[in-house]
N, C-alpha and C positions, 0 to 999 in steps of 0.2 A: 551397225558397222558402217563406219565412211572413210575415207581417204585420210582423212587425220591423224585417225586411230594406228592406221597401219606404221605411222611414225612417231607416235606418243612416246614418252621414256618407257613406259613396259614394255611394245613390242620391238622397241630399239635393243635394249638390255635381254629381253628375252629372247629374241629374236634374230634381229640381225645379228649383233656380235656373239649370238651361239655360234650361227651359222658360220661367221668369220671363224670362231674360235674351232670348229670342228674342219674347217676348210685346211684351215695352218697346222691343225694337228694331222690332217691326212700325208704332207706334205713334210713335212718334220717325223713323225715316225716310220713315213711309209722310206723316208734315206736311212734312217736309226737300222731299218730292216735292209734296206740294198748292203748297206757297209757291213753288214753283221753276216748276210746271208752268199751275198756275192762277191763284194771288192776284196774282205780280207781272205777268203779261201780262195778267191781268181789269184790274188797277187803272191799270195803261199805256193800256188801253184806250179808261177813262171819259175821256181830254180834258181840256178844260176844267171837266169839271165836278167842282171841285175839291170840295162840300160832299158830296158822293155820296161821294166818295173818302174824307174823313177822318172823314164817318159809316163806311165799311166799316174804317176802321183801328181806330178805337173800338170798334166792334159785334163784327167777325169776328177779324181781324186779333190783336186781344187774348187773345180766349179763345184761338184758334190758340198762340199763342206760350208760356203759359201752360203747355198741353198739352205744347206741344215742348220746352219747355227740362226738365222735370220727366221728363218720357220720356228725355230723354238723360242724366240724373243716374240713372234707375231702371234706363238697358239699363248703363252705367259701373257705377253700385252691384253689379249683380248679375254682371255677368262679374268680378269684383275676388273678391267670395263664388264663386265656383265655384273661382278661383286658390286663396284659403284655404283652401277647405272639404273640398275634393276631396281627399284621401289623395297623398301623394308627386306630386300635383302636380308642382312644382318638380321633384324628383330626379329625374322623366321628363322636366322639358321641358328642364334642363340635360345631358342625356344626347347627347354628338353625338360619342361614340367611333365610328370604323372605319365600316364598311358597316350601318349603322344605320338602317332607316327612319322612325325618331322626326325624325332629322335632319330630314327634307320636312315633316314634320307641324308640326315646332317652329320652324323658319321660317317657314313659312306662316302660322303664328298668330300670331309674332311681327309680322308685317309686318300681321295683320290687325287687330290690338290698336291698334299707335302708329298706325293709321289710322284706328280709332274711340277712340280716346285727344285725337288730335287736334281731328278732329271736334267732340268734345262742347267741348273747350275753345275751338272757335270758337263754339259757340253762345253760352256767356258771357261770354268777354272780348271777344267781335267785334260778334256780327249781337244778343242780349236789350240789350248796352249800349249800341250805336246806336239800336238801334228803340225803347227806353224815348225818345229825346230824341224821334222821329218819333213814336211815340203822341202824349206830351207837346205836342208842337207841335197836330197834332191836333182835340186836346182843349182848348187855348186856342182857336185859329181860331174851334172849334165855339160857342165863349162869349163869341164878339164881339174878342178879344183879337189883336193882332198876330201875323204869322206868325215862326219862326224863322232866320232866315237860314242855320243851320248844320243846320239837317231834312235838306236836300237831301244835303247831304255825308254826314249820319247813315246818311240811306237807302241811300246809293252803296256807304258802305264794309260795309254789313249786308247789300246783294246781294252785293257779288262775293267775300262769306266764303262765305255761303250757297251759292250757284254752285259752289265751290272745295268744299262739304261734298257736293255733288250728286255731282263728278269722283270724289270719294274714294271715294262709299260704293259705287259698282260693284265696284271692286277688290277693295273693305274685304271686300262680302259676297261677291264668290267666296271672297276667298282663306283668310273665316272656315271658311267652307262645304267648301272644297278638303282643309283641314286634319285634316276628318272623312273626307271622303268621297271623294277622291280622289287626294291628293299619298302618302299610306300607299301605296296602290296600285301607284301610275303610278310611284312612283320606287322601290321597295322597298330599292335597291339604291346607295340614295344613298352620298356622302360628305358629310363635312364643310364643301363650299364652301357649303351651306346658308347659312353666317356671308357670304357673299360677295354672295348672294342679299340677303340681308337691307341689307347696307351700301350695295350701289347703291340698293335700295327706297329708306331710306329718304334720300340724297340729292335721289333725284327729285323725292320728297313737300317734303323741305324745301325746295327750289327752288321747286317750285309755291305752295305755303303763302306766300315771300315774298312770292312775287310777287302772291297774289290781295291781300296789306297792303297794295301798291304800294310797296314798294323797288326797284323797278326801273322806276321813272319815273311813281311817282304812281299816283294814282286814277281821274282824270279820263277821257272819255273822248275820246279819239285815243292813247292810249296802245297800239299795235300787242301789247304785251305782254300786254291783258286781253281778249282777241278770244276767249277760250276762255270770259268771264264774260258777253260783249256781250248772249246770249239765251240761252236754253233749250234752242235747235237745237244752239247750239254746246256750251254744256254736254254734251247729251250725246253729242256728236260727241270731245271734248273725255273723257269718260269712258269712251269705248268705247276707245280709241286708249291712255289708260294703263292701261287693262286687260291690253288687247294685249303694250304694252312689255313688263310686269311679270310675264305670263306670259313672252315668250318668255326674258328674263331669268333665270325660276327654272327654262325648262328647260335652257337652256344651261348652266346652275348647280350643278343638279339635278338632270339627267337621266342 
């Protein structure tokens, strides 16, 4: 070992930008969880008292979002850098000959990647481009100005992405987490339905994902189909359960 090494492309890819990539992700999910846990049921809370409220969107809410969406582009930046940077990367994670335990490893990342893939692209096309018109609204009100008529629906469709990024990221971070430290292990003696694993994942995830859009009867609520976005309880009642699925799946799979 020497000073060198410490900076060579493997322990840069291995290494550093884990390190980075797990740093952005503490910091990106750990807001995923503030807005899920605290701001939307604090702000539920205030009532009527509507100027309390679009002072807190303005003052907290802002910086919050700020933070979050830039944290999800810096935990995405850096898992992308570890995939390039890392040596044979690729040539290991496309290796799924025979009784191979790469197999478990490289499905498990696979399904934990398009879940923080996904993820981050709700936070820009879904819940930063809803909440920009909900600031905005806001920030008129705050100035004497009329309120928006379409805030409400802004805010509706930017919770129950948000919610939908809540469900995901249990799975997301086992199944990142498994991929190190577990599925090597527990399955050594895999096969290749690894691919099989991965294909029902990710139908589940694109079912859910529609559904938190509301293609399957809207936004609104009495829609029996977003009972998993309705609260926080059910969030993560709702993420404990496709944890559950998706494990017993990879070991039916997998095992």
């Amino acid at each position: 070992m020497n000073a060198a090494s410490l900076f060579d492309q493997y322990a840069i890819g291995n290494f550093w930008f884990r390190y980075l990539h797990v740093l952005a992700g503490i910091a990106w999910i750990g807001l995923l969880y503030y807005f899920n846990l605290v701001q939307v049921p604090g702000l539920a809370a205030y009532g009527d008292e509507g100027k309390a409220r679009n002072i807190t969107i303005t003052q907290i809410a802002t910086r919050a979002l700020w933070w979050f969406r830039w944290a999800s582009i810096a935990t995405l930046a850096t898992g992308l850098l570890i995939v390039g940077v890392l040596p044979d990367y690729m040539q290991d994670f496309m290796n799924h000959e025979g009784n191979n335990p790469a197999n478990a490893k490289n499905a498990s990342i696979t399904v934990g990647m398009i879940l923080g893939i996904t993820m981050a692209a709700n936070v820009w096309m879904v819940i930063w481009k809803n909440q920009k018109v909900v600031i905005a609204n806001a920030t008129n009100v705050l100035a004497g100005g009329e309120a928006n008529p379409d805030a409400a629906t802004s805010g509706r469709r930017a919770m129950l992405a948000s919610r939908q990024n809540m469900i995901f990221s249990v799975p997301m971070l086992f199944l990142m987490v498994g991929a190190a430290h577990y599925y090597p292990e527990a399955f050594a003696a895999t096969t290749s339905k690894g691919y099989t694993f991965v294909l029902i994942s990710l139908v589940i995830s694109a079912l859910l994902q529609m559904n938190c859009l509301g293609l399957f009867g809207g936004i609104k609520a009495g829609n029996k189909l977003l009972w998993p976005y309705e609260n926080h309880k059910n969030a993560i009642i709702s993420s404990v359960v496709l944890l559950v699925v998706l494990f017993v799946v990879s070991i039916v799979y997998m095992g």
